[in-house]
N, C-alpha and C positions, 0 to 999 in steps of 0.2 A: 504494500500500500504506500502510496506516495507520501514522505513527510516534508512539512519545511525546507530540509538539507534537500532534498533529492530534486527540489524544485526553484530552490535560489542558489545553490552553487554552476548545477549547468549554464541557466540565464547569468549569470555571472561569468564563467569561463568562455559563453557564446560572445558576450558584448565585449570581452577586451578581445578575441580572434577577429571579429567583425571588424573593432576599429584597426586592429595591428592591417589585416589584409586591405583596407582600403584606404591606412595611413600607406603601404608600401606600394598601393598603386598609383597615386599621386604624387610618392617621391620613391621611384626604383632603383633596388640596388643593383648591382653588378655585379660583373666575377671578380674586380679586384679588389672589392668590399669582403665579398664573400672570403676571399684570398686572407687579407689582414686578419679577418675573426677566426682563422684555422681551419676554418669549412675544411674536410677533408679530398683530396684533389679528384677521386672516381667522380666524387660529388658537384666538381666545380664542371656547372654544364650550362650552359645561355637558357636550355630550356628549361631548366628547371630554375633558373633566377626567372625565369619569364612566370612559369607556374606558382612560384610556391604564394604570393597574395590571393591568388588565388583557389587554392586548398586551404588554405587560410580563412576565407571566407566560408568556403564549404564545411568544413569542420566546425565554423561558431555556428551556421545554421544546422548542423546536424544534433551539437550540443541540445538547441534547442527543442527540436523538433524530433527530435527520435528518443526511444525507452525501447527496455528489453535490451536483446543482445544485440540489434543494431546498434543503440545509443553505448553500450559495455562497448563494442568493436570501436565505434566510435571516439571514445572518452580514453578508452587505451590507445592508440592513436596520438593523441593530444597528448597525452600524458610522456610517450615516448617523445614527442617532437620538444614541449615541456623541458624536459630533462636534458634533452640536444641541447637547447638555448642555454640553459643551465650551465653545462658542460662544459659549451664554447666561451660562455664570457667567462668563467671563472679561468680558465685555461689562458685567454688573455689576459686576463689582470693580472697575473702571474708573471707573464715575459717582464722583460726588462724596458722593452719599449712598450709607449705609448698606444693603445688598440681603441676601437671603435665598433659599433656597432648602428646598422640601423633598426633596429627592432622593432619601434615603429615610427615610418619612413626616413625621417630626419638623422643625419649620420649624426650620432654623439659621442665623447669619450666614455669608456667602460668604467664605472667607479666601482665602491663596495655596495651604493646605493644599486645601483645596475642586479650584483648579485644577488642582494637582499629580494629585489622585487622579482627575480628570477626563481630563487627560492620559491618564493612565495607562491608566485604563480605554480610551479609544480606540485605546492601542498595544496592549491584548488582543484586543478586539476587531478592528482589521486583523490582526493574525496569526492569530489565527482564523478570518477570510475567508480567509486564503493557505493555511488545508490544511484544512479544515473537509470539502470536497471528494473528500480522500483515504477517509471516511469512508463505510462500508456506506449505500447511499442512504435504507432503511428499518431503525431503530435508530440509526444513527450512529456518535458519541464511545461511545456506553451497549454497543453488539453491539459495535464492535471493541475493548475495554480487556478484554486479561485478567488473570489473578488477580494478574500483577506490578505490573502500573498501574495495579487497583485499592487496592494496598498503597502505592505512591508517592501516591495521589492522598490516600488516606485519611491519611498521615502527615503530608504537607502542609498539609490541613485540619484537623489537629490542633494543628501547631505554629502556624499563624496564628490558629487560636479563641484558644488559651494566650496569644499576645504581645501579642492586642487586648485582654483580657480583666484582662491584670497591667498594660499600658499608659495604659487608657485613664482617661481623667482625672475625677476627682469632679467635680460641680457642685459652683459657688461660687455666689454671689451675683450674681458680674458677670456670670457665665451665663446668669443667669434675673433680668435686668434690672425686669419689668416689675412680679412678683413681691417682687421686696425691698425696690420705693420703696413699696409699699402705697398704701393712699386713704382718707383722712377724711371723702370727699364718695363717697356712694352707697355706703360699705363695709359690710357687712353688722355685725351690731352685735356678735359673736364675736370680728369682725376686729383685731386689735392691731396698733398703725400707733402707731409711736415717729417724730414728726416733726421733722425733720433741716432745717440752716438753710440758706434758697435759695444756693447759689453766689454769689461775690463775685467772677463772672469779666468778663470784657469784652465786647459784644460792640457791634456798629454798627447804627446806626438809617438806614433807605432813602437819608436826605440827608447819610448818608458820617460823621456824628457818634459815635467812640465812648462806650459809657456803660456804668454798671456794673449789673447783671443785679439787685443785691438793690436799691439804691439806687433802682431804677425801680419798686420795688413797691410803695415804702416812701407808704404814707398809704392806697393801693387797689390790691386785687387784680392778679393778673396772672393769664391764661389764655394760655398759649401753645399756638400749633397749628403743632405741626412738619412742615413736608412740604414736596414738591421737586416742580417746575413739569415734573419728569421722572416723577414716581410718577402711574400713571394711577389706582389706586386713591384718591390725594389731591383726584383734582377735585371730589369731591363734599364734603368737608370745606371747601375753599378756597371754592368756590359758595356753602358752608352761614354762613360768618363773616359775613357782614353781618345775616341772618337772627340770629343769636346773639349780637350785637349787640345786635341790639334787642330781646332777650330777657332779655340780663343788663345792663340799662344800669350796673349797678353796679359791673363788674369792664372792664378794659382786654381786648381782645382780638387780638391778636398773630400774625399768621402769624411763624414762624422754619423761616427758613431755612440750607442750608448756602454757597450761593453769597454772592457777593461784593456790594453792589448794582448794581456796574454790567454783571456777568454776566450777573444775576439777572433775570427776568422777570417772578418775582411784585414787586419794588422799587414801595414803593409807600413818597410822603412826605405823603401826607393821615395827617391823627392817627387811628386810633392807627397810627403807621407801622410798616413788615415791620421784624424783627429781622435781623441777618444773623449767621452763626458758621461763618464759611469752616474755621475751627480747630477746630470740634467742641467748645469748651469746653464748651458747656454739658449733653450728653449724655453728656462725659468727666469731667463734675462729678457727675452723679446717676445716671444709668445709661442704657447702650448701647441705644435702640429702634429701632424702623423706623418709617418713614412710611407714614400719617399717626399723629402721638402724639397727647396733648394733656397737657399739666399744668398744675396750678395752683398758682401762688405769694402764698399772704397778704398781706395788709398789714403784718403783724407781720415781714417777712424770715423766712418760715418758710414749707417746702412744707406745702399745704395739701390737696393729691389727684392722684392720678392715680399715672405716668401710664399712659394707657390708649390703647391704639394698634385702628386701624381706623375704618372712619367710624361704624357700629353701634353701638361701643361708645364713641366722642365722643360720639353725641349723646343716649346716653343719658347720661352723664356729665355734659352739659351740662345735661341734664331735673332731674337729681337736685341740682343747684350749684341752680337757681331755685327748688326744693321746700325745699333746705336757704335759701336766702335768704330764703323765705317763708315760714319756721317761725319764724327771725330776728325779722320783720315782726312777727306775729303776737305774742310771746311778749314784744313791745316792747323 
């Protein structure tokens, strides 16, 4: 016989599926999203970045609408996928670097909040499987709730729109990292970019030597290309540095990393050697990204572009550094 539980946890696990699948249809992820959260690579398939908002939705309206061992088949289902989520973010918050998710649509960094609500969501979703069952086999949680538990449910969904809605926090700046360093190199010409002086933090060079971040720029450029021998969306940036190299002979070109050198696997002491920043200073200097970034640091101790994360958008960034150096050229 249907209780309470067996009829406000589905409608509950239905409405956050419903919104997650059609927050991710209006902001879709990719494979190199997928890539960053660990997705494992059998799994990293266009088709299935194209489906999964959409099992997503299927499964919140199943929650709803099925009981018996459809809604059981179903609710286990959820429960496994539940537990994936789970899986993935805590596995990231783990790495050393920086990870992301979009969970639902909006790509954000992975906190402990992240896990917590991941949790959480998993212990809906197993008590959900444990009475989901008791449920009308055709309609479900929707044919058994009546007009008293649609009046708890709708109360409940009142007081929690209200608490998220007066709780939830403005964007700042450190929010939208990538956004408030701007760029002088390929910014559109509208764009107003107030340039802010490179960090005086420390970090280490491949053969274990500390040195200071502005100090290193100081005569020629610095391009740094942030990213981790663990981000598989970075391999094609990491591949591309020697190439861009010899494109920009004029600027130093830097992978930085967050490992230690003797951790590290990209550790490399040919000039111009990896950076290393086990401490994060230097993303804790200008602002929080993910891998792959890239920025550029003037000669002058003054950032001078970016930064700008993904390989797409390095390499056009790097396209625009050679047309801006060759304007330079030209203009004597």
């Amino acid at each position: 016989m249907p209780t309470a539980l067996s009829m406000t946890l589905p409608l509950v696990l239905a409405a956050v599926m419903i919104a997650s699948g059609v927050a991710k249809l209006r902001q879709p992820d990719d494979l190199a999203g997928w890539s960053e959260l660990g997705v494992p690579r059998m799994l990293r398939q266009r088709w299935l970045v194209a489906l999964h908002p959409w099992a997503e939705l299927a499964l919140g309206l199943a929650f709803a609408l099925l009981g018996g061992v459809l809604g059981l088949l179903a609710a286990l289902v959820g429960l496994a996928l539940m537990a994936s989520y789970l899986w993935l973010a805590s596995a990231a918050y783990r790495r050393p670097q920086e990870a992301s998710c979009a969970c639902f649509g909006a790509r954000r960094p992975i906190t402990r909040l992240t896990i917590v609500r991941n949790a959480w969501l998993t212990l809906v979703a197993a008590g959900t499987a444990a009475v989901i069952w008791t449920n009308p086999l055709l309609g479900g949680a929707v044919a058994a709730a009546d007009a008293t538990a649609w009046a708890w449910i709708g109360g409940i969904a009142i007081g929690v729109v209200t608490a998220v809605l007066i709780a939830w926090p403005e964007p700042t700046p450190a929010e939208t990292p990538v956004a408030s360093a701007g760029s002088t190199v390929g910014a559109s010409e509208d764009a107003e970019y107030v340039r802010v002086r490179t960090p005086a933090v420390p970090v280490m060079l491949a053969d274990g030597q500390t040195v200071n971040l502005r100090k290193l720029t100081w005569g020629r450029p610095l391009l740094l290309l942030a990213v981790s021998e663990t981000c598989g969306v970075c391999t094609p940036v990491i591949e591309s540095a020697p190439d861009w190299r010899e494109l920009l002979p004029e600027i130093d070109i830097r992978l930085l990393v967050t490992r230690s050198p003797e951790e590290s696997k990209l550790a490399d002491t040919a000039e111009p050697q990896t950076l290393h920043d086990p401490h994060n200073y230097v993303s804790g200097s200008i602002a929080d990204w993910y891998s792959p970034t890239a920025l550029l640091l003037g000669a002058d101790g003054m950032l001078a572009g970016g930064p700008e994360s993904g390989h797409e958008a390095i390499r056009d960034f790097v396209a625009d550094i050679r047309a801006a150096l060759d304007e330079q050229i030209a203009a004597g």
